[in-house]
N, C-alpha and C positions, 0 to 999 in steps of 0.2 A: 504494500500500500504506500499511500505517499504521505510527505506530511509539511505541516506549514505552519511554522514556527512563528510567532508575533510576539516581540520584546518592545515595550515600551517603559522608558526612562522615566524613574523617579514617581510612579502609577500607583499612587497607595492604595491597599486592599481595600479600606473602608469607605472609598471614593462608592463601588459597588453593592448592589441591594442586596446579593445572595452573601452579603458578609454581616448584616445588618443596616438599620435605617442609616439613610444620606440623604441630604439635600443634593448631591451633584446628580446630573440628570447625563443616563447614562444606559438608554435604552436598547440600544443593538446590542451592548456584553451582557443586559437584562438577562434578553432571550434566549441570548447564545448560554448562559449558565444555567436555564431554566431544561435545557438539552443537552448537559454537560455536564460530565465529572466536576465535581466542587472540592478543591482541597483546602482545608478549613484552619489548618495551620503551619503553611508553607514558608521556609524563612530562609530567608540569601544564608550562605555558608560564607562567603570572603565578601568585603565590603572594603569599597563602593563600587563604581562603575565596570572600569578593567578588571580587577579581581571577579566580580561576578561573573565575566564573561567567561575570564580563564576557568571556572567552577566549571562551568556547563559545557563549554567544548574538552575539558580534560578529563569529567570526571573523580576532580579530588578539588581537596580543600586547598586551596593554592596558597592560604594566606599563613599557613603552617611552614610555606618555606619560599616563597615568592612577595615579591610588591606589587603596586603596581608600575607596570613593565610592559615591556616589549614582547610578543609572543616566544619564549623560549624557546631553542635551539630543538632540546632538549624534548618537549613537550609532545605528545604525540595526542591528535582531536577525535573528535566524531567524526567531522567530513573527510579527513584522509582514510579512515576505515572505511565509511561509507563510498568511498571513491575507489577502493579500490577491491568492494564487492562489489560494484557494478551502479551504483545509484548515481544520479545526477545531482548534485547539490550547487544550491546557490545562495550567497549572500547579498542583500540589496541594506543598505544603511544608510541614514541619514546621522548616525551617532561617530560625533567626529574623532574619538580617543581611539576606539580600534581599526581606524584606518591610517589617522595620518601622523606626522614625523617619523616614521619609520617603525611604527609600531605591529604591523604585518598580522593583522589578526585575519588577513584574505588568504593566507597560509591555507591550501589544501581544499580551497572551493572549487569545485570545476569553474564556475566564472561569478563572480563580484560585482557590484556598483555601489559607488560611492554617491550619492547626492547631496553635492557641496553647500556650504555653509554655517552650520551649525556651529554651537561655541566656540566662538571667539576663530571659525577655523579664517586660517588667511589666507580667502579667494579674492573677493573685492578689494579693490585701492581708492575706488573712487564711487561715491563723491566725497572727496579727503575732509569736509567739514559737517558731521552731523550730531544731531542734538541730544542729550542725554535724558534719559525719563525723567530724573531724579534729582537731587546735588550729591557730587562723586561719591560724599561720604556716606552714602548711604547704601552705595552699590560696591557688591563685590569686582574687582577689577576692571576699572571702565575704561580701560583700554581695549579689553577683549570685547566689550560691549559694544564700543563705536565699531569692531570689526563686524561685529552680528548688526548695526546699523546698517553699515556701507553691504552687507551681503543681502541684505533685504528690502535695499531703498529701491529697487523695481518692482514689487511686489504691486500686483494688482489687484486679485481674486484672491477665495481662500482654496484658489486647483493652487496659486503661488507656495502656500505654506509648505514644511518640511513633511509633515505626515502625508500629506496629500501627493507630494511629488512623489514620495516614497512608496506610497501603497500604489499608486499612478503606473512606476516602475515594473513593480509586482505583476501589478494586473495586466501590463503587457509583457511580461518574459511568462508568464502561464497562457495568454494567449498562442503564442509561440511553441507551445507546448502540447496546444490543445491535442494534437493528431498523434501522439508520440504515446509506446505503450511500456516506453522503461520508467522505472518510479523514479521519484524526485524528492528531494528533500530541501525547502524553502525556508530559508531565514529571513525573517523582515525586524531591520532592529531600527526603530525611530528614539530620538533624543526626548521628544516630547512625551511628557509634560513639564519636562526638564525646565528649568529658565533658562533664558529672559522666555518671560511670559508674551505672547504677541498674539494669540486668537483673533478673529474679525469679533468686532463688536456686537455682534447679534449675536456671538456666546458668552461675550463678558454679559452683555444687559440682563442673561437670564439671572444672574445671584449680583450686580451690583448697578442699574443702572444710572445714568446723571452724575457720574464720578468726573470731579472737576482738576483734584488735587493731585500731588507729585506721586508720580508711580513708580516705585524701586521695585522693578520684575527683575531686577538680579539681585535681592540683596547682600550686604555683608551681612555673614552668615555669625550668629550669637546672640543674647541675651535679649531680644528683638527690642523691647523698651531702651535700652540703648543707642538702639536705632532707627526706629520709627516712630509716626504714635499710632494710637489703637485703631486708627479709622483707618491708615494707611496699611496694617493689619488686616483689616478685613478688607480691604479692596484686592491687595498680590492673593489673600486667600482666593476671594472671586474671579483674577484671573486664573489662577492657577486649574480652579474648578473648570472654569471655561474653555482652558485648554485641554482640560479630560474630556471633555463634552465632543468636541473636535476630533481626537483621537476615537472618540465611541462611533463617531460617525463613518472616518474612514476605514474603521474595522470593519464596518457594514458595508463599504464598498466592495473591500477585498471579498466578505461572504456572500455577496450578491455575483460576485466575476464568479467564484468560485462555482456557481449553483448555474449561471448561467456555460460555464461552460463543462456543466455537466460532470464535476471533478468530485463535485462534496462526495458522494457515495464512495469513493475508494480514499478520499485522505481523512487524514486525524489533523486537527486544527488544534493548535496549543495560544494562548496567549497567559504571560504574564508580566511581572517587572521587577527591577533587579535590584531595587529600593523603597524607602517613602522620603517625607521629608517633614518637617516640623512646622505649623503656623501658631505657634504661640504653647501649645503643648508643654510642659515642663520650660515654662518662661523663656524658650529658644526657638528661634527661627534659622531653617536650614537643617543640616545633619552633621556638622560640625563647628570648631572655631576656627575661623579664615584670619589673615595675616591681620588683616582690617582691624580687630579687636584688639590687636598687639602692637598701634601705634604704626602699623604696616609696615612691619617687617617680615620676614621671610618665612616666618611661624607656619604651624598647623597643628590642629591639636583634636583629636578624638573628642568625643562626647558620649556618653551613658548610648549602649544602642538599643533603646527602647522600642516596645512594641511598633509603634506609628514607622520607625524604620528598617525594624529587623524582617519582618512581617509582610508577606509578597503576597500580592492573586497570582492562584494557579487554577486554570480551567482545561478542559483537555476535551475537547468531542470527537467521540468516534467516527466511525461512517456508520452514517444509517440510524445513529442516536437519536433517540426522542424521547428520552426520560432522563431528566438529571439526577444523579446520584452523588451524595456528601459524604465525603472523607474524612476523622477528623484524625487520624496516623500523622506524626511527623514527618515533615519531608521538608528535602533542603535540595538547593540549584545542582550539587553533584550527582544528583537523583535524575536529572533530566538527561545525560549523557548515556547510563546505560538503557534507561526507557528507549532513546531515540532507535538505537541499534538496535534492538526487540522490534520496535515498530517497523523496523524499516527488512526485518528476516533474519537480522543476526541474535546470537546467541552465547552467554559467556562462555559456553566452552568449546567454541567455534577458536579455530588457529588461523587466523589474516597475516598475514604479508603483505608488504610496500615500499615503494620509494619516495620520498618528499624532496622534493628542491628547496632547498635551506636559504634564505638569502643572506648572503656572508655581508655585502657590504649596501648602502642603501642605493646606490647607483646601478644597481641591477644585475651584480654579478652572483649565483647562485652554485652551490656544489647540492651534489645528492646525496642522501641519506639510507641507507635500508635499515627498515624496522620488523616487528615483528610486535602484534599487540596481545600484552599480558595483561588477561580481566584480574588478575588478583591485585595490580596495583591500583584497582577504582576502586573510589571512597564509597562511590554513589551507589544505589542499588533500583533495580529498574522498578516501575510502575504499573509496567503492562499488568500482574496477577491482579494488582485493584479494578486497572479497567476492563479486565477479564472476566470481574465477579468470583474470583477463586480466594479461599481463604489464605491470608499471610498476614506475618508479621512484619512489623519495621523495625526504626530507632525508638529506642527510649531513652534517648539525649539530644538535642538540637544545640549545634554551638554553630554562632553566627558571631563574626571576629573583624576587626580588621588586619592588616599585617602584623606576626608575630616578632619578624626580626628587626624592626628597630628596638627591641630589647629597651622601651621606655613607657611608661603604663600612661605616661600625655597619649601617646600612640596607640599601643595595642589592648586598648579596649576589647572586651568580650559578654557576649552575654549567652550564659546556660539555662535551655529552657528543656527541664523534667517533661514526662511524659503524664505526673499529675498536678502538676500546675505550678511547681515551683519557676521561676527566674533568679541568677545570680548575676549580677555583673558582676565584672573580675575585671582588675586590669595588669596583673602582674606586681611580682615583687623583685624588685631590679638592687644590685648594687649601683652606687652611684657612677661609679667609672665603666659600665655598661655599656650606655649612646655610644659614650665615642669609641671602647673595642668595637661594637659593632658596625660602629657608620660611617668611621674616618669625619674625613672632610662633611661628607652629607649629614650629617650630626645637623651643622649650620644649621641645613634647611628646615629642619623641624623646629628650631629654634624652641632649645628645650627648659625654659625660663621659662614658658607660658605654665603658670598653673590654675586656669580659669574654671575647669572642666574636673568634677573630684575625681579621686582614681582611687578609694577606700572602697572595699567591698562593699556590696549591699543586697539585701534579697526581695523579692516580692513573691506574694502567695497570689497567681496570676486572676484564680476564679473569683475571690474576694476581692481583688485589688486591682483590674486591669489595664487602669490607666500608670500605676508603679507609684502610686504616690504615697505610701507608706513603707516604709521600709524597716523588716521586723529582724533583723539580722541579730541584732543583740538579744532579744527573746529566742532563736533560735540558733545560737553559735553551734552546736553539735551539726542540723542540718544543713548548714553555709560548709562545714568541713566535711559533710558524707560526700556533699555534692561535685566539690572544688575536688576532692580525692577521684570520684568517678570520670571530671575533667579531666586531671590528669593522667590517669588512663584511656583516656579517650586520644588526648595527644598521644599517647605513646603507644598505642594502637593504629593510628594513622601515619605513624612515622616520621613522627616532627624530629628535625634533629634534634641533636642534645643541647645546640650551641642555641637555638630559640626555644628551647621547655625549661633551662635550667630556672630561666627566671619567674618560672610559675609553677614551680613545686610547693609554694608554701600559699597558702589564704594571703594569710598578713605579710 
């Protein structure tokens, strides 16, 4: 069968009805969940953007021994397996991290497109002078902002926007496709609902309209009263909404091409996204502290990874589904890499072979590789028995992390979420001289002075507490140490080295 992957940036679950009540209005993923598997507690595994993706095309937990980075040498995906059982895979993106400075995440698609522009990417030069939503200080890097100005100051329609071009794309390479009887396997990854916010206004007016005041659609990302005030709060919230609404639409496009050419009955449709993001939530806006909060230096600094971000929609309809069924099993983004391979004929204990053209230098010089793919080194475990209707079991651990080896708990934030409800955030326990064996020079860049963000354990009891706003840790220090102890076996079961687990063998 075929399948058709749909990532969308920064999409928070609760945006959606089948997750509970919302005001965003978000009628086409309505439907499509009302005839789809519903997974009811699905959580990124590496955070944020790149790391999620390395999750899902590798199969493991990347952030256990990778940053975000460059597609590794090293690294062996879904589509080179898939490519070289026979399937046709394609990547279409508007999400500018894993395609461009040389970041090669087109590695191993039979063919790619890129549709330019998105953050901050540097297409446009002209028109060299254009105006800011906001005053600078309000916006995260409004240098990248004027580039996402000048990449959009043609924009006429909402066929101009990034989702639109992108699904646009889509919908003519399965065109292209129609008469063809090899399977296929479609990734469509759009940035949006990512900032800068920019929807046509006939989606902002549904949650804000007569909005006169300054619009920071990129904001510096922290303590949001620091940065805004509350009205200007609830308006980036109502773009943001507006820009779900948008994406809900051209999802409906893609399953309308879909149906029209006759495809839905043999593919599996997936849509989910590879974060959320905060509007005022634990007094923070965004998903982390940006340099901005630190007098704008080079800083970056984790934050608690709460529900609202750790927290993904995962939808999955089969061919021929018309009854939705809810999940509420753990599952994390490394779950989607062996799923795909199921869906797509293979099997873990099937023996592949291959060769990848490795790009050695960014000028286009490539050497080859042969691999040989070993299912025992996937973290992830497949999905198909659930959408089979066959009994199984999964994890009874969910750990959603950023990167482990800056060896600094400003950075490697985590959070352990039980199978009955408990949450621990953890953020390691580092000696002082840590950062910089680990990061040399790069130390800098994290500018590890920032301590804006706590990094002392804390736990929440999720069924009683869901938004984390109590934190009972000191009523229950035995279970903060059952947990953090199963953590640590959890790392050391996935095979984190020693040189990034050393610093999180202890709670405190």
């Amino acid at each position: 069968m075929n399948v058709v992957f749909f990532m969308s940036d920064s999409f928070r679950y609760d945006n959606l009805s089948c997750y509970g009540p919302t005001v965003t209005h978000t009628p086409r993923l309505d439907t499509f969940a009302a005839d789809a598997h519903v997974f009811e507690n699905a959580y990124l595994g590496s955070f944020p953007t790149v790391p999620n993706r390395l999750d899902i095309m590798s199969g493991r937990f990347s952030c256990i021994e990778y940053r975000w980075q460059q597609l590794p040498a090293e690294v062996l995906t879904f589509q080179e397996i898939l490519g070289a059982s026979g399937v046709t895979t394609q990547l279409i993106a508007d999400t500018p991290h894993i395609l461009g400075e040389g970041f090669n995440y087109s590695r191993g698609w039979s063919g790619w497109e890129w549709i330019r522009g998105q953050g901050g990417d540097r297409w446009k030069t002209h028109p060299r002078d254009v105006p800011l939503p906001a005053s600078s200080r309000k916006l995260r890097n409004p240098d990248r902002i004027r580039a996402h100005y000048r990449n959009t100051a043609w924009w006429r329609s909402e066929e101009d926007r990034f989702v639109a071009r992108t699904v646009r794309a889509a919908c003519d390479w399965l065109a292209e496709w129609e008469d063809s009887e090899d399977p296929f396997f479609l990734w469509i990854d759009t940035f949006d609902p990512h900032e800068p916010w920019d929807a046509p206004q006939h989606y902002v007016d549904l949650y804000d309209p007569g909005y006169t005041g300054e619009n920071p659609n990129c904001p510096v990302n922290g303590p949001w009263r620091e940065i805004m005030t509350e009205r200007e709060l609830r308006h980036i919230t109502a773009e943001y909404r507006a820009e779900v609404t948008m994406v809900d639409t051209w999802f409906g496009v893609l399953l309308d091409k879909l149906d029209a050419l006759g495809l839905s009955d043999d593919t599996v449709v997936i849509f989910t996204g590879d974060h959320g993001y905060l509007f005022g939530e634990h007094d923070m806006v965004g998903k982390s502290l940006t340099p901005e909060m630190n007098g704008g230096g080079a800083g970056f600094e984790s934050i608690r990874m709460y529900d609202e971000i750790r927290r993904t929609p995962l939808l999955i309809r089969m061919p021929g589904q018309t009854q939705g069924q809810r999940h509420t099993a753990l599952v994390q983004s490394p779950d989607l890499m062996p799923t795909f391979l199921e869906l797509c004929g293979l099997v873990a204990t099937e023996k592949t072979r291959g060769n990848s053209d490795i790009q050695a230098l960014h000028c286009g010089v490539y050497y080859s590789e042969r691999w040989e793919f070993d299912a025992a080194r996937v973290h992830g475990r497949s999905l198909v028995p659930w959408l089979n209707g066959e009994s199984n079991t999964h994890r009874d651990l969910a750990v959603s992390s950023s990167t482990l080896i800056a060896h600094t708990p400003k950075v490697a934030k985590a959070a352990i979420v039980t199978g009955d409800g408990w949450c621990l955030h953890y953020a390691g326990s580092y000696p002082e001289e840590a950062p910089e064996m680990a990061l040399g020079g790069a130390a800098k860049l994290l500018n590890l002075e920032i301590t804006r963000a706590p990094t002392e354990p804390a736990l929440f009891y999720l069924p009683d507490d869901p938004d984390e706003q109590r934190d009972v840790i000191d009523d229950n220090e035995a279970l903060a140490q059952e947990i953090h102890a199963r953590y640590v076996a959890w790392l050391q079961d996935h095979g984190t080295p020693e040189a990034h687990l050393a610093g999180r063998r202890s709670l405190r």
